[in-house]
MARLODREN-482414 format. One record per atom (N, C-alpha, C): y, z, x; residue in one letter. Coordinates in pm, whole numbers. Example, Ala and Ser with C-alpha at 12.3 -4.5 7.8 and 13.67 -1.06 7.14 Angstrom:
-569; 780; 1319; a
-450; 780; 1230; a
-330; 780; 1320; a
-225; 708; 1285; s
-106; 714; 1367; s
3; 787; 1290; s
***
This chain:
-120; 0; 84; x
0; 0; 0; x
125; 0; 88; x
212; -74; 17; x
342; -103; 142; x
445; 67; 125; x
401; 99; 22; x
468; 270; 22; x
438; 348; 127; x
283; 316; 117; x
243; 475; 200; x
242; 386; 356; x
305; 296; 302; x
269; 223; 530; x
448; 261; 555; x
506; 251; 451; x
640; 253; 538; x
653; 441; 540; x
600; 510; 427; x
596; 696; 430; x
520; 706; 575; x
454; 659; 603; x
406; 692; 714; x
449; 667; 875; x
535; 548; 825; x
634; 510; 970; x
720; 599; 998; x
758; 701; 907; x
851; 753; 902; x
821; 901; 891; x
667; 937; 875; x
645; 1066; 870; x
566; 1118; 1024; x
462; 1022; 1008; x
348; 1023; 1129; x
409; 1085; 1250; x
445; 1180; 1310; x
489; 1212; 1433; x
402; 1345; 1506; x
300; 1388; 1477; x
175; 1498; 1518; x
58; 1446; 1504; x
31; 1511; 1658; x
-152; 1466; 1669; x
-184; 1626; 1723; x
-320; 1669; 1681; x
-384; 1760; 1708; x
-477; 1683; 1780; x
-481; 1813; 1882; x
-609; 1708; 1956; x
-685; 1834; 2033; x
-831; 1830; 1960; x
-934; 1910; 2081; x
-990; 1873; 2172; x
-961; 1930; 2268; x
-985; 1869; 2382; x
-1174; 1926; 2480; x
-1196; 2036; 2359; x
-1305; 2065; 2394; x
-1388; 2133; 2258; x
-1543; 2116; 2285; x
-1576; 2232; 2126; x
-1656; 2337; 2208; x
-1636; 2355; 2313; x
-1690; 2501; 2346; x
-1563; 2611; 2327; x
-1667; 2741; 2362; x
-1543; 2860; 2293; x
-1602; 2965; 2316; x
-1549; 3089; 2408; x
-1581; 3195; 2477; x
-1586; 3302; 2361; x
-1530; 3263; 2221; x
-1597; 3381; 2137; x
-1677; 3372; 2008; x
-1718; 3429; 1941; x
-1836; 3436; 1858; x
-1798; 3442; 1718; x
-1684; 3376; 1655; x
-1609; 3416; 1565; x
-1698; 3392; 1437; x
-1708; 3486; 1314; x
-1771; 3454; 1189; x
-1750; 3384; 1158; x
-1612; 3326; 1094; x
-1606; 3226; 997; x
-1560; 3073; 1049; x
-1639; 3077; 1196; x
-1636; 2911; 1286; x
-1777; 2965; 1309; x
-1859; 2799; 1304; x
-1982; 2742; 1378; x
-1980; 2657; 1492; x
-1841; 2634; 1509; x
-1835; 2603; 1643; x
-1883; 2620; 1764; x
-1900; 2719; 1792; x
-1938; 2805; 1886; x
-2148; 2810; 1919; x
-2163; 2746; 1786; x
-2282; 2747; 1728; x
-2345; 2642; 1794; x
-2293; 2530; 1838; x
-2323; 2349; 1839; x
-2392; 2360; 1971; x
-2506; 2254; 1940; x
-2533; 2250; 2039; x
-2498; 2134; 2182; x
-2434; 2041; 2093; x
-2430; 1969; 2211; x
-2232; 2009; 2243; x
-2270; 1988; 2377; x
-2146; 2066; 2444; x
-2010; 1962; 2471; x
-1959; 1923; 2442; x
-1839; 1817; 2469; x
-1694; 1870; 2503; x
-1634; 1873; 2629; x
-1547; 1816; 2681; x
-1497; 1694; 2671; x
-1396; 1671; 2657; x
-1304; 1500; 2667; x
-1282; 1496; 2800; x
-1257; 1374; 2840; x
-1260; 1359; 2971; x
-1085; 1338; 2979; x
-1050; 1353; 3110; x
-926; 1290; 3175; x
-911; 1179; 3145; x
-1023; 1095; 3198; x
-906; 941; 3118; x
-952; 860; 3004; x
-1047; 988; 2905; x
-1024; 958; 2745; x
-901; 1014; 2709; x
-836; 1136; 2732; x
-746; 1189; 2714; x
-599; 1056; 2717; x
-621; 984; 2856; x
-514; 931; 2900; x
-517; 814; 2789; x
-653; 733; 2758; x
-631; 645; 2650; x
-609; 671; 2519; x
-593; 758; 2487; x
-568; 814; 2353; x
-398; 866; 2354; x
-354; 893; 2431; x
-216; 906; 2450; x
-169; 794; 2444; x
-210; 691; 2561; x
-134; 580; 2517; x
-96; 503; 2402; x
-255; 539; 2285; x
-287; 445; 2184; x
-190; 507; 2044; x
-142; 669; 2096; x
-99; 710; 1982; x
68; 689; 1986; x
72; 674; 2087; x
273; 651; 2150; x
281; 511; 2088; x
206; 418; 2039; x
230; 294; 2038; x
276; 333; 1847; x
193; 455; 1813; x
294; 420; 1661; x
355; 562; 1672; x
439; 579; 1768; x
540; 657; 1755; x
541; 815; 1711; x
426; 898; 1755; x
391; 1006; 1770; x
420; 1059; 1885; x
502; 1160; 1871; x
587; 1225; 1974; x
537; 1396; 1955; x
491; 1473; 1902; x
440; 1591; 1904; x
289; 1642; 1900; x
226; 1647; 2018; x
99; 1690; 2057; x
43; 1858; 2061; x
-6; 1867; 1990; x
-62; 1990; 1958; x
-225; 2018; 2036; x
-226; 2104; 2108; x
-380; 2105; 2196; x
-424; 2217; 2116; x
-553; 2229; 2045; x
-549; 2285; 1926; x
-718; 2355; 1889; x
-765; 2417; 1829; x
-901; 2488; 1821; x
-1020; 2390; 1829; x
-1086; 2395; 1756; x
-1209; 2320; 1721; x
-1295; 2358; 1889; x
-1271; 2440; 1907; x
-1300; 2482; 2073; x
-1159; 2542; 2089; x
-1191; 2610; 2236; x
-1079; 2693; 2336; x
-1043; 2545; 2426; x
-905; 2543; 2399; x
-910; 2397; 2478; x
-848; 2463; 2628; x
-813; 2547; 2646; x
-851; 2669; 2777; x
-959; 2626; 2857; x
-1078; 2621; 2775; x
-1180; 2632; 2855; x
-1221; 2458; 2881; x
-1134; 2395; 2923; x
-1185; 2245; 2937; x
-1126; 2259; 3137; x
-1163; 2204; 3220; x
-1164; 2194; 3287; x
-1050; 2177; 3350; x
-999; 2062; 3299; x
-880; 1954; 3319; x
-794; 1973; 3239; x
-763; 2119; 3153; x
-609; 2126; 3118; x
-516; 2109; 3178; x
-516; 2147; 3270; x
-373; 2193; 3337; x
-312; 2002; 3379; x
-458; 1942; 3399; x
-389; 1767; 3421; x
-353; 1707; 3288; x
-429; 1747; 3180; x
-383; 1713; 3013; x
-237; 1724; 3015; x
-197; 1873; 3022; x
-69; 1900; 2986; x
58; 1882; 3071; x
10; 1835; 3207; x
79; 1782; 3330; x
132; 1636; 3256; x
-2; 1523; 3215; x
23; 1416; 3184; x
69; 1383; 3030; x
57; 1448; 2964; x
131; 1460; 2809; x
284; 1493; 2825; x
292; 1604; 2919; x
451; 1642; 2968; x
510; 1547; 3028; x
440; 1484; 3124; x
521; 1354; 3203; x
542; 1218; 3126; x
459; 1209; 2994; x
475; 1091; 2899; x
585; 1136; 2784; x
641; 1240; 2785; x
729; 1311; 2684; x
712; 1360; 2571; x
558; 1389; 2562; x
567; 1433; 2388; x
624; 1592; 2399; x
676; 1646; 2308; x
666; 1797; 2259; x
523; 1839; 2267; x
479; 1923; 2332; x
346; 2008; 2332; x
355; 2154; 2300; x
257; 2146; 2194; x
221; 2302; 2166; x
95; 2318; 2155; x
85; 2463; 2150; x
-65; 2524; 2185; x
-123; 2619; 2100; x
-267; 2608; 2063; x
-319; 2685; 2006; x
-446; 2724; 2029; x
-445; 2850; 2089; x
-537; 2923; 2156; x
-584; 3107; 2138; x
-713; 3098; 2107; x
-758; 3270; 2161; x
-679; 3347; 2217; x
-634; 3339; 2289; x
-543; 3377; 2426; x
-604; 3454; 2537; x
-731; 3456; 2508; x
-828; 3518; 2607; x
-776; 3507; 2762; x
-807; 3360; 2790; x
-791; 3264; 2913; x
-637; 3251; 2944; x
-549; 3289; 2899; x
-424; 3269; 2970; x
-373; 3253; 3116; x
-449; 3392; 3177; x
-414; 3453; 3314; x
-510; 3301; 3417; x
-561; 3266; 3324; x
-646; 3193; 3460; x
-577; 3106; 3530; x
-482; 3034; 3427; x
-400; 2923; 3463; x
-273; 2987; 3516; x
-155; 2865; 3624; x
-56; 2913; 3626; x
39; 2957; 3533; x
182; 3019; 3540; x
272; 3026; 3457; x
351; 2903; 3445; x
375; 2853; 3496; x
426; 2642; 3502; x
328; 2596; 3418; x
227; 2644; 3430; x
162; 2556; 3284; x
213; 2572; 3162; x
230; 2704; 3101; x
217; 2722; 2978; x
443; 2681; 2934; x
507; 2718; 3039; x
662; 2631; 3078; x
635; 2513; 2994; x
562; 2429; 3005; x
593; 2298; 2940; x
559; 2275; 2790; x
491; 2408; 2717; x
501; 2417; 2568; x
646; 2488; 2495; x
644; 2396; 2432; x
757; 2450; 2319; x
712; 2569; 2255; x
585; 2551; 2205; x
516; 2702; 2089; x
435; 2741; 2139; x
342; 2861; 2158; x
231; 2888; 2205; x
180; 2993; 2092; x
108; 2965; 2013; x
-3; 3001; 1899; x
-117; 3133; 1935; x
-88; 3261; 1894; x
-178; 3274; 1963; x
-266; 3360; 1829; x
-425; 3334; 1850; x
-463; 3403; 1708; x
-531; 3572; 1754; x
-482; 3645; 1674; x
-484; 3787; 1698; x
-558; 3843; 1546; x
-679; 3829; 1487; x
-685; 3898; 1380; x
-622; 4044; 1299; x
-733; 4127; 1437; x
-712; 4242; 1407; x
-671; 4309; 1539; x
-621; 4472; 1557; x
-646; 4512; 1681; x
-720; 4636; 1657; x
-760; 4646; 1513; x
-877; 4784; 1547; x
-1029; 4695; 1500; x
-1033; 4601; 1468; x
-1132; 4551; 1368; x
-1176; 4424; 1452; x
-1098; 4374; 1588; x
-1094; 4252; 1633; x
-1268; 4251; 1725; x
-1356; 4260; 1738; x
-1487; 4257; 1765; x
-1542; 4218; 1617; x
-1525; 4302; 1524; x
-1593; 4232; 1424; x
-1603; 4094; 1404; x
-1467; 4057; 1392; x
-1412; 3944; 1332; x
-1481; 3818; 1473; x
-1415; 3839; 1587; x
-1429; 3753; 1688; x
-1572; 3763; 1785; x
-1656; 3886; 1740; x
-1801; 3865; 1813; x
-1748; 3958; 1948; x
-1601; 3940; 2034; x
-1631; 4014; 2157; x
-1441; 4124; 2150; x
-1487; 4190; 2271; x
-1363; 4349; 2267; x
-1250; 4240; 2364; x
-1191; 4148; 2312; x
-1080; 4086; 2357; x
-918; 4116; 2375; x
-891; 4229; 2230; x
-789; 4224; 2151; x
-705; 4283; 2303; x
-708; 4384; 2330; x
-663; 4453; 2447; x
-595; 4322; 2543; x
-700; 4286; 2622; x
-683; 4165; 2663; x
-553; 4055; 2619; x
-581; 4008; 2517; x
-485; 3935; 2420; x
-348; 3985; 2394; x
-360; 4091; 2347; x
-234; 4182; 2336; x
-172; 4123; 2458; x
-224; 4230; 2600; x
-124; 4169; 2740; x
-61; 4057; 2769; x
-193; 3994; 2765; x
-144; 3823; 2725; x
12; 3767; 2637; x
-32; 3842; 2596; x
98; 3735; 2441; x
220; 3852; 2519; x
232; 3970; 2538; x
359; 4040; 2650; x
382; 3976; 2754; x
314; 3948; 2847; x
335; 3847; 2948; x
390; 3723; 2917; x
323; 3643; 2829; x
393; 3528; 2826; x
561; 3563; 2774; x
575; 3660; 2682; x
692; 3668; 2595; x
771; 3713; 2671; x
729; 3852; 2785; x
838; 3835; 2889; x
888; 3735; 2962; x
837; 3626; 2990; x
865; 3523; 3052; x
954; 3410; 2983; x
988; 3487; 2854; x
1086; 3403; 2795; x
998; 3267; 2704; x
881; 3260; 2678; x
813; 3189; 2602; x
781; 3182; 2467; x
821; 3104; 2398; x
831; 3097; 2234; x
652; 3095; 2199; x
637; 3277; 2124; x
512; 3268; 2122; x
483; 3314; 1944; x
386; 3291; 1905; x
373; 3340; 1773; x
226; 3393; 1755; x
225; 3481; 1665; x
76; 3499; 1651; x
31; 3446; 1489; x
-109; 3364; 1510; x
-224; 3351; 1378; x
-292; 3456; 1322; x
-274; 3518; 1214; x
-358; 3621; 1165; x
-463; 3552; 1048; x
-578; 3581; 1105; x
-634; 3537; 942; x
-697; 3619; 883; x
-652; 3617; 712; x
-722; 3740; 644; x
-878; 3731; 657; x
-924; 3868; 570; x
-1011; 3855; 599; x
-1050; 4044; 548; x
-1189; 4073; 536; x
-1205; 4190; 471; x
-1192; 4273; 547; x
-1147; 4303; 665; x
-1170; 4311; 800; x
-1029; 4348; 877; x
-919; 4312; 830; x
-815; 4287; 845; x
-706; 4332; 733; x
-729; 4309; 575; x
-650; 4297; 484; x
-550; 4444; 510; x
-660; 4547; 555; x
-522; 4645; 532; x
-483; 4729; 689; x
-466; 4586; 747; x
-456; 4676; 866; x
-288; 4528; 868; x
-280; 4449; 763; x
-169; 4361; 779; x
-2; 4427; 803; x
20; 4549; 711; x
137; 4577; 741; x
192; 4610; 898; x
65; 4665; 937; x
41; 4747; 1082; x
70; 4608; 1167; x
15; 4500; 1152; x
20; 4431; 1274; x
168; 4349; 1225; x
172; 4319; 1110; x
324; 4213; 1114; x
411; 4353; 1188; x
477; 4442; 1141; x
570; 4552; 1199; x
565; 4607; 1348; x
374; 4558; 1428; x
368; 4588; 1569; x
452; 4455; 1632; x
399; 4324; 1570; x
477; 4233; 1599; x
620; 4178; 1620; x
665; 4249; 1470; x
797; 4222; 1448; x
931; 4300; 1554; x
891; 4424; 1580; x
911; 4422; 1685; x
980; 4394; 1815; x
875; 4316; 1796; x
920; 4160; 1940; x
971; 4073; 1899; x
1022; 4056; 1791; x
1048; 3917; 1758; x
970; 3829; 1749; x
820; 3858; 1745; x
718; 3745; 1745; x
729; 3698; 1595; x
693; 3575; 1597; x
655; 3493; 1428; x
501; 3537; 1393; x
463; 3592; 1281; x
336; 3600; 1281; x
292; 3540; 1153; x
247; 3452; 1182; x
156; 3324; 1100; x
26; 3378; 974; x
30; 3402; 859; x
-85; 3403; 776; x
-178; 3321; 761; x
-308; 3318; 733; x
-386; 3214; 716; x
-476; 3242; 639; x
-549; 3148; 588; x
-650; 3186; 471; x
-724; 3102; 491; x
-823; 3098; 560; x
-945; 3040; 565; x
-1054; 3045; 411; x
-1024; 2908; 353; x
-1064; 2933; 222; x
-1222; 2924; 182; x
-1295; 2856; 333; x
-1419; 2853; 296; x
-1497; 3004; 304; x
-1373; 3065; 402; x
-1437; 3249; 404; x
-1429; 3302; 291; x
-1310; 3253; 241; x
-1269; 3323; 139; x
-1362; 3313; 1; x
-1393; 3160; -22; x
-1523; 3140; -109; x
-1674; 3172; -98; x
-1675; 3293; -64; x
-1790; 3373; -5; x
-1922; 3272; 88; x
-1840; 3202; 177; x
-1969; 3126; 230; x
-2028; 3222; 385; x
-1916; 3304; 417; x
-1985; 3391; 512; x
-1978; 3552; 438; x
-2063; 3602; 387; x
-2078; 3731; 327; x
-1986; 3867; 376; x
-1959; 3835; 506; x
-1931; 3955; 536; x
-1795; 3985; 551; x
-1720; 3861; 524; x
-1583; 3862; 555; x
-1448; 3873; 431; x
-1547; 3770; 329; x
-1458; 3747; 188; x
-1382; 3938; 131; x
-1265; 3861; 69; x
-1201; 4016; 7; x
-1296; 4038; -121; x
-1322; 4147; -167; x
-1347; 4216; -310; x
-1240; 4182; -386; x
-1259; 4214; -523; x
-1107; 4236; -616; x
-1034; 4311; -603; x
-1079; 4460; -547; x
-977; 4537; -515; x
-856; 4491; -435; x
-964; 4476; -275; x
-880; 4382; -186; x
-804; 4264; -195; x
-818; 4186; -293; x
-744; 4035; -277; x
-607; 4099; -356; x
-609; 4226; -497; x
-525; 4244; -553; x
-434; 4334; -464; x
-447; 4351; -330; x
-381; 4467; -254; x
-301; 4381; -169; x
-414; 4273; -126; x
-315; 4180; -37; x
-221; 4093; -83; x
-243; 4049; -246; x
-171; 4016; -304; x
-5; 4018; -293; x
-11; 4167; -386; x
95; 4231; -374; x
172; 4242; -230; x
110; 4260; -116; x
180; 4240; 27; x
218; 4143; 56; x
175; 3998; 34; x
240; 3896; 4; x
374; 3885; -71; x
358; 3956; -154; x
438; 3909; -263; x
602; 3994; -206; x
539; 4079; -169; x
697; 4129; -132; x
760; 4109; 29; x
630; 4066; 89; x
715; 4003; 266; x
766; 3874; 211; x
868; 3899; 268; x
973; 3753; 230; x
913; 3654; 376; x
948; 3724; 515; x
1004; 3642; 613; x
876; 3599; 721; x
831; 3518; 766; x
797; 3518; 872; x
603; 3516; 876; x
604; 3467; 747; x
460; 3420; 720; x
417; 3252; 699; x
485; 3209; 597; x
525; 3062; 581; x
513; 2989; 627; x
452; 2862; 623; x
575; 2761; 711; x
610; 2622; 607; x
650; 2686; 500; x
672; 2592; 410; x
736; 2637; 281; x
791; 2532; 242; x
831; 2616; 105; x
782; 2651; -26; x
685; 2570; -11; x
570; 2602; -92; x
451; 2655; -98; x
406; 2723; 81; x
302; 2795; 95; x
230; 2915; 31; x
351; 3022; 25; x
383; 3150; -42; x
328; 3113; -157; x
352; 3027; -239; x
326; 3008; -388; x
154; 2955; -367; x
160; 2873; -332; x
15; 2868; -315; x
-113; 2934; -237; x
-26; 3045; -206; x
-140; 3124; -117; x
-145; 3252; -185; x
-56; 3266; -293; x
-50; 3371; -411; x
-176; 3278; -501; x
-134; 3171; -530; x
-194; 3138; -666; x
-354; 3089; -607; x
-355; 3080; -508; x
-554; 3067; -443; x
-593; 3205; -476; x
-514; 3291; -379; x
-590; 3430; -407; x
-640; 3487; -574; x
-505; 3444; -663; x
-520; 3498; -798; x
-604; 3372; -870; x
-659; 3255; -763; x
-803; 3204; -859; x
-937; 3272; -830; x
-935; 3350; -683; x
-1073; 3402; -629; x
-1038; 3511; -694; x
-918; 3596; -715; x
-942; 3741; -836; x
-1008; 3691; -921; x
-968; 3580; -1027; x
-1047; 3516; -1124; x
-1173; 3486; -1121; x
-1182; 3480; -993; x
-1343; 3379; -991; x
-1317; 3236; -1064; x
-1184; 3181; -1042; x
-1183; 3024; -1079; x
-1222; 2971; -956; x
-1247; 2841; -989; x
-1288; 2694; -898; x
-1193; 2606; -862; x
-1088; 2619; -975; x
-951; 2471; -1008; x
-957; 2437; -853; x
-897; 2321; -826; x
-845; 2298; -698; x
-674; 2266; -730; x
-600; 2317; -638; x
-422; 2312; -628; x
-418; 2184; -673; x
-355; 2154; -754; x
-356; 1988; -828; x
-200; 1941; -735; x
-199; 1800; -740; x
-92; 1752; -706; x
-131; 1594; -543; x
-55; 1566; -574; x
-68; 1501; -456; x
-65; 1539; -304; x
-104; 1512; -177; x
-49; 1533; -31; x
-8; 1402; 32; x
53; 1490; 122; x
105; 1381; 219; x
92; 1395; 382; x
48; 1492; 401; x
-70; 1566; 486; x
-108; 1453; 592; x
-233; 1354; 531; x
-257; 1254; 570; x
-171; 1125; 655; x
-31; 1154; 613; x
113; 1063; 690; x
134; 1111; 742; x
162; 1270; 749; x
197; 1332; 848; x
161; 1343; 1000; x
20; 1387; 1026; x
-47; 1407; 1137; x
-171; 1336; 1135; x
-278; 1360; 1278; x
-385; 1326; 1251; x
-447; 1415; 1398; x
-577; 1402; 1325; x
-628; 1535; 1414; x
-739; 1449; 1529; x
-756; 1496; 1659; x
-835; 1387; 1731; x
-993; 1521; 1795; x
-1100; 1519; 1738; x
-1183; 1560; 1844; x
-1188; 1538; 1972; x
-1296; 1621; 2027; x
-1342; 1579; 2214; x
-1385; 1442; 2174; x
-1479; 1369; 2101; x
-1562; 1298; 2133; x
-1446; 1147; 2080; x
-1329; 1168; 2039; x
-1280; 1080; 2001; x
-1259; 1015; 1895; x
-1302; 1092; 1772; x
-1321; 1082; 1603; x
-1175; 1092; 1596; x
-1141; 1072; 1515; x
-1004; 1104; 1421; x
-1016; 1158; 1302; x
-972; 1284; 1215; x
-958; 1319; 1070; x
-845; 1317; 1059; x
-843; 1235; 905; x
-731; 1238; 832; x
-632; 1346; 846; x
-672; 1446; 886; x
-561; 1566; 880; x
-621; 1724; 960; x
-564; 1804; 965; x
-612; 1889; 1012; x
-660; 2040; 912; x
-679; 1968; 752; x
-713; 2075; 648; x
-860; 2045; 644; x
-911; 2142; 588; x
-1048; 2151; 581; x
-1119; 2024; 514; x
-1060; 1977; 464; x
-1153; 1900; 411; x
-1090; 1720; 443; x
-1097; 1748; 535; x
-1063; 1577; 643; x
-1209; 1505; 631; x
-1148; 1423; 664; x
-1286; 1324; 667; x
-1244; 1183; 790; x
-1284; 1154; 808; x
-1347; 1067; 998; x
-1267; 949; 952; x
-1183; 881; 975; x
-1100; 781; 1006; x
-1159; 673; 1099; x
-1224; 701; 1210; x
-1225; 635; 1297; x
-1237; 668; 1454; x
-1296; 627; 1554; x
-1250; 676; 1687; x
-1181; 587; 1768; x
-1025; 677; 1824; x
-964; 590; 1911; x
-979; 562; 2030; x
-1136; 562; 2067; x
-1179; 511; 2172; x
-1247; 408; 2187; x
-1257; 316; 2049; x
-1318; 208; 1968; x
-1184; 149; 1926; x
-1148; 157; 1842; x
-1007; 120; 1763; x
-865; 175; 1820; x
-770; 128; 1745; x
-648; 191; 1767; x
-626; 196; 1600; x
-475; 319; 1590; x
-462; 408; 1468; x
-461; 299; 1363; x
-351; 168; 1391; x
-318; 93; 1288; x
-465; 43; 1198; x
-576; -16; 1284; x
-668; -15; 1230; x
-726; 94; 1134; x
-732; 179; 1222; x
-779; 308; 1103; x
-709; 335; 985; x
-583; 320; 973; x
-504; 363; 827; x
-539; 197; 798; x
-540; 79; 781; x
-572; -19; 711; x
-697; 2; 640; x
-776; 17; 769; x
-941; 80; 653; x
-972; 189; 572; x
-859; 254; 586; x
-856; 378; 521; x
-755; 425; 455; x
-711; 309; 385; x
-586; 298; 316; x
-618; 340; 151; x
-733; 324; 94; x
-762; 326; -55; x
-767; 472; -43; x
-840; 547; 44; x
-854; 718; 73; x
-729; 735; 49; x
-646; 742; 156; x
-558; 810; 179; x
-442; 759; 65; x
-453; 663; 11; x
-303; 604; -137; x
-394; 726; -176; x
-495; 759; -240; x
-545; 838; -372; x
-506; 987; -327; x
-523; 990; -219; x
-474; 1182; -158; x
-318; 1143; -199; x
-209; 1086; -164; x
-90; 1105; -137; x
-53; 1111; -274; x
-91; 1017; -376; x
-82; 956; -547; x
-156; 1092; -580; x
-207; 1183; -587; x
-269; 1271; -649; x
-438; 1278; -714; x
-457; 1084; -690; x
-562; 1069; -754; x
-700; 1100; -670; x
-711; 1200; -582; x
-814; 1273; -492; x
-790; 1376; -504; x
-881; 1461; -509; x
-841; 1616; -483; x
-915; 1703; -346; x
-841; 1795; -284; x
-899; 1838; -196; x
-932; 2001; -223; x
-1033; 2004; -183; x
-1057; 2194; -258; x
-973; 2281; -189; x
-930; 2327; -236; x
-868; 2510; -206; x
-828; 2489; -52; x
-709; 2390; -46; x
-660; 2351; 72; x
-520; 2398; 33; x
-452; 2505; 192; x
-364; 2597; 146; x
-265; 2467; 250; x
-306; 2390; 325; x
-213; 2314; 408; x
-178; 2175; 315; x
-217; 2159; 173; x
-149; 2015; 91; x
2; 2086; 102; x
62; 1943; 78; x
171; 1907; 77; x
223; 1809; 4; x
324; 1830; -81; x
351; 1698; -164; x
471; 1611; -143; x
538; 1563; -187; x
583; 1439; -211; x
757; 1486; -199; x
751; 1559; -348; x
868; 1643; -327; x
899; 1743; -266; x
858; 1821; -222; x
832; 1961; -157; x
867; 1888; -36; x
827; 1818; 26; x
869; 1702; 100; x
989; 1723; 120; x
1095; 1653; 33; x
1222; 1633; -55; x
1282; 1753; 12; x
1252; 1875; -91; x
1294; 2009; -84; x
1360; 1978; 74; x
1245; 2037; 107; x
1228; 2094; 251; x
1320; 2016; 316; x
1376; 1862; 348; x
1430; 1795; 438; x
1528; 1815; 369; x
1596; 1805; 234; x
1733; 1847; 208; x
1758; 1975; 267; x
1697; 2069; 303; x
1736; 2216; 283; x
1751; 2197; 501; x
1652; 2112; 527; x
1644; 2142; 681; x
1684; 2020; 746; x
1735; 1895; 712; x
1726; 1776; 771; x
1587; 1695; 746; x
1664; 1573; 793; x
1551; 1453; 857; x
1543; 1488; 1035; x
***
């Protein structure tokens, strides 16, 4: 459709990209960690995939989970050669592995992500006694003048230890990020999902932090109204269109592409075979029906629509 080719000339500017699927911790609600075959990206898959994505004008690179991309060998040349081609780089990491690398490395990210569940509960959640560790980590970098934020994701495990960690955070001035992992949340790992008590506790804590959870203007609302379908025990999925799919695109080690980086992506293509333009041509009927509304994606807290869109760039720029 000539809509969503020109929305997309104009939106497309983020690539996530894992650069590895191994991962030094044992986390419940990832199987990652689980896989058996072990993949690293190489150096100069890395380098062809940069080139192929600059050609439609993607300028913000995100090095990102699906693995500890820490633990790939050849970071420090990734983010050497992404920095020297000019994209914006940010990071999202455990924060386990920090210390290994220099401090000039982590200099050339704009954001640095770091996910912190819990700090009395954080073995449960992550399989190993890191949090300590992590903590230092994210002080170090922040003394150093580095724009850092932390990922919290709920969880049964966590729910009421939230006031405690946004206020240890806040603090510092750190941003601390909510998340809702919705396949946890739909009891597919037993041990993690909230009760009713719990979802109606965290609820309410939602409802009255204004600042510094978000990153949208419509998140808040939809991360109220998921929780108050699992109080329900509804199924609905968030109706509406995304645009998700224009926005970004997410790249594995092995060179796959998903439509997006919400749970429920689906394989585009690999740009180690093709380049992107190909992939959105063949995958143009998918993605019109996600953006038009006429697809639905389940209990995805990262859709995005059309107007909200709108909102957001009147209120913040183009």
């Amino acid at each position: 459709m000539i809509f969503i080719d020109l929305l997309r000339k104009r939106l497309l500017k983020v690539m996530a990209i894992a650069i590895t699927n191994r991962c030094n911790l044992r986390c419940k609600m990832c199987s990652v960690w689980k896989m058996k075959n072990r993949n690293d990206m190489s150096f100069k898959d890395f380098k062809i995939i940069v080139k192929k994505i600059k050609l439609v004008g993607i300028k913000k690179m995100v090095f990102s989970g699906y693995g500890e991309p820490l633990m790939n060998k050849n970071f420090i040349s990734f983010v050497n050669y992404a920095f020297s081609q000019g994209f914006e780089l940010n990071l999202i990491t455990n924060g386990t592995l920090i210390r290994r690398y220099p401090l000039k490395t982590f200099k050339k990210f704009k954001k640095i992500v770091i996910s912190l569940d819990s700090i009395e509960n954080y073995f449960k959640i992550r399989g190993k006694k890191e949090s300590d560790t992590i903590i230092k980590n994210i002080f170090f970098l922040k003394e150093h003048d580095l724009n850092v934020e932390v990922n919290v994701l709920l969880s049964s495990y966590n729910y009421e230890e939230l006031e405690k960690i946004f206020s240890f955070f806040k603090k510092m001035n750190i941003k601390i990020n909510l998340h809702l992992t919705t396949d946890v949340l739909l009891l597919n790992f037993h041990e993690l999902p909230l009760e009713k008590r719990q979802l109606s506790k965290t609820i309410e804590f939602i409802k009255k932090e204004e600042r510094g959870i978000f990153n949208n203007l419509n998140q808040k609302k939809a991360t109220i109204d998921l929780l108050n379908q699992l109080l329900k025990k509804s199924k609905k999925n968030l109706r509406g269109g995304c645009i998700m799919p224009l926005k970004s695109i997410f790249v594995l080690p092995d060179g796959n592409v998903l439509s997006c980086c919400g749970t429920n992506a689906f394989i585009m293509g690999n740009l180690l075979k093709s380049d992107l333009k190909e992939m959105f041509k063949r995958n143009d009927e998918k993605i019109s029906k996600l953006v038009l509304g006429r697809r639905q994606c389940k209990y995805c807290l990262d859709k995005e629509s059309f107007p909200q869109l709108v909102l957001e760039k009147i209120k913040y720029g183009w």
